[in-house]
C-alpha positions, 0 to 999 in steps of 0.5 A: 587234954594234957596234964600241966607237967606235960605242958610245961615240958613242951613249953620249955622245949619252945626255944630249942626248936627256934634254935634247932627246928628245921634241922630237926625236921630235915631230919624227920623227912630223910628219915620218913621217906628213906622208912617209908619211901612211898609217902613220896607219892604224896609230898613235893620233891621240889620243896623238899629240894629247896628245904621249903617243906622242912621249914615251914613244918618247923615253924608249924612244929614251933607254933604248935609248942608256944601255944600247946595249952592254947591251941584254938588261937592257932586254928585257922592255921590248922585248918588251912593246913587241913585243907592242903591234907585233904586235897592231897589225900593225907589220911588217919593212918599217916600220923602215925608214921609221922609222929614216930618219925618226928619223935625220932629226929628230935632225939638224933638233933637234940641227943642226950638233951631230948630225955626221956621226960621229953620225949614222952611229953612230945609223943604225948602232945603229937597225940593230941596235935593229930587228933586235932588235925584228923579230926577237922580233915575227916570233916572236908573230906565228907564235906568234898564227897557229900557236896552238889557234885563232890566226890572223893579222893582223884576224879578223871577230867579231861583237858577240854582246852588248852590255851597258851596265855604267855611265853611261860604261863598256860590255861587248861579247861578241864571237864569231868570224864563221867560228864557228871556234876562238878563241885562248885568252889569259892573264888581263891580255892584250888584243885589238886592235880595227880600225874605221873610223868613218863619214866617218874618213879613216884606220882606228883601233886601240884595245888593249882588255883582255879583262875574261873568263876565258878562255871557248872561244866568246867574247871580252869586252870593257868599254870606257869612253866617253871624253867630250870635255873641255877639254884633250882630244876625245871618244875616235874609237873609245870612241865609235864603239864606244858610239854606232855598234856594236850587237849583230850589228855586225862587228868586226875583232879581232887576237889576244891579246896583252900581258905583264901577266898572273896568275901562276898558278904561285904559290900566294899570297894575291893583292889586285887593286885597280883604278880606273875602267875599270882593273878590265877585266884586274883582273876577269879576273885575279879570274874566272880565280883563283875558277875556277882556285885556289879555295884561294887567298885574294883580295882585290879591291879597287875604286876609282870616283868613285861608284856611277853610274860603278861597272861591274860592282859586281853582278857582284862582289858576287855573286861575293864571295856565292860564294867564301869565298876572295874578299872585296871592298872598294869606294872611292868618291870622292864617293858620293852620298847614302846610297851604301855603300861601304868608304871614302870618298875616295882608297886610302892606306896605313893603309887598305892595311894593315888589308883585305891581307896583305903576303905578298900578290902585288899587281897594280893597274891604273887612272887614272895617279895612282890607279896612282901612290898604289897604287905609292907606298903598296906602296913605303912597305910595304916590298912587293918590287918582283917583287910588285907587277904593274901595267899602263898603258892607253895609252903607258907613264908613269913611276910 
């Protein structure tokens, strides 16, 4: 617990850090990595690249000051956080590397403004942070292990299957090396990939969702190439996974995890909408719910540039043949000549109303300003915010 002097000292430091929070944690992260450059084994070179990583610790890093004497309103973002740290293989002994090294940029940001008083009031408050977050992550991680077919930290798995699905998008089958039980998952989680290209210096982790219904012999996962672009390089591990990994290569996979998953208590209609490569947990939300509540009405709901960039469209189409409670509806930006779909364009409201029901549950999950017209559309409906489920590939953004 902190004592009020502490708490008034953190609270009073909140406008500062919406003002001077990522540079303070752009700092942090040059200054960690050039101290202990193997935590780049761990971290996400590309979002660290394209200061993804730096703002979203600087607005965890805000939400952690503003509510210091209340923390349990900002659980559920500790925990999905916790999750990603489990996957990853975060561990007690990195906190503290990462406490000194925040303590740190805070004084190099903020120079004479960040007192000693301040600095002792962080440290103190980092304390209790880290306490929290080791504490919740200690628990998935017996969780994973002691799990029907749990394990811990990387498990081999071999590439079953691989099967291209579009021009940029590619399913791989993965099976457990030991041909030992799997962790069975919810449906919207993901597993947490480790290679190590040729010629790399450090190891990468990539969060894939897995785009299966639970299945007890395999896991699947559908992964887009990300090409090289003029604001951003070829994506490491997209690539390797594409170029370099074919059926019979081995893999090393942590088990399921993640908080953005299907209820499956409800008993309401559901519309799933994705875009791009956002379908992976939409498609195993949809295999799930035709498996499992075939009385419950479904929508789904697919947005792609056009059809050469479409994963998995026979799938769904065949799919929507099967179930009478499935119906299915297709987006395509720009579609090429004589291409069908529902709608040409961008998904909007009135389009919105007239293929769902409102008393649907709705998750979405795609592009960041797919999930922004998707999120703003539902507000304007009037759609309860505790219906509306989303999840964000990479560090979170702000809808």
């Amino acid at each position: 617990m902190l004592d009020q002097h502490t708490i008034d000292i953190i609270k009073s430091t909140v406008p500062v850090l919406e003002v001077h929070g990522q540079d303070i944690t752009k700092t942090f992260y040059q200054t960690m990595f050039r101290n202990h450059p193997e935590l780049l084994n761990i971290f996400n070179h590309a979002n660290q690249r394209q200061g993804k990583q730096s703002a979203a610790l600087a607005n965890a890093v805000y939400a952690a000051a503003a509510h210091i004497d209340r923390l349990e309103e900002i659980l559920p973002v500790v925990v999905q956080i916790a999750h990603k740290h489990r996957a990853l293989g975060i561990l007690p002994e990195h906190y503290p590397i990462v406490g000194e090294n925040l303590l740190a940029a805070i004084k190099t940001v903020l120079g004479d403004a960040a007192t000693d008083e301040i600095i002792d009031a962080w440290g103190r408050a980092y304390g209790v942070i880290a306490d929290a977050f080791i504490g919740v992550e200690r628990q998935m991680y017996e969780d994973a292990e002691q799990q029907a077919g749990g394990w811990d930290g990387f498990r081999p798995f071999v590439v079953e299957r691989k099967v291209r699905e579009s021009e940029l998008i590619t399913s791989f089958y993965l099976k457990p090396v030991d041909g030992k039980a799997i962790a069975s998952f919810a449906p919207g989680q993901y597993i947490t990939v480790r290679v190590k290209p040729e010629g790399q210096e450090f190891t990468h982790l990539r969060h894939y969702s897995l785009s299966a219904a639970p299945d007890p012999d395999y896991y699947r996962i559908t992964v887009k190439r990300e090409d090289a672009a003029t604001d951003k390089p070829a994506g490491a591990v997209s690539t390797y996974l594409h170029e370099s990994v074919e059926e019979g290569s081995i893999l090393d996979i942590s088990a399921p995890a993640g908080v953005f998953v299907l209820d499956q208590t409800k008993d309401t209609p559901v519309v799933l909408l994705s875009g791009g490569v956002g379908l992976t947990p939409m498609v195993s939300m949809l295999e799930t719910l035709l498996k499992n509540s075939p009385e419950r009405e479904v929508v789904y709901i697919h947005a792609a540039r056009s059809g050469i960039y479409h994963a998995m469209k026979d799938h769904i189409a065949e799919l929507t043949k099967q179930h009478a409670n499935l119906k299915s509806y297709l987006i395509y930006e720009s579609p090429e000549q004589d291409e069908a779909c529902d709608k040409t364009g961008y998904i909007d409201l009135a389009w919105l109303r007239q293929v769902t029901d409102p008393n649907s549950d709705f998750y979405f999950c795609g592009p960041v300003p797919f999930m922004r017209a998707v999120n703003e559309a539902l507000k304007t409906w009037g759609i309860p915010a505790e219906r509306t489920h989303f999840e964000f590939f990479g560090p979170a953004d702000n809808l």
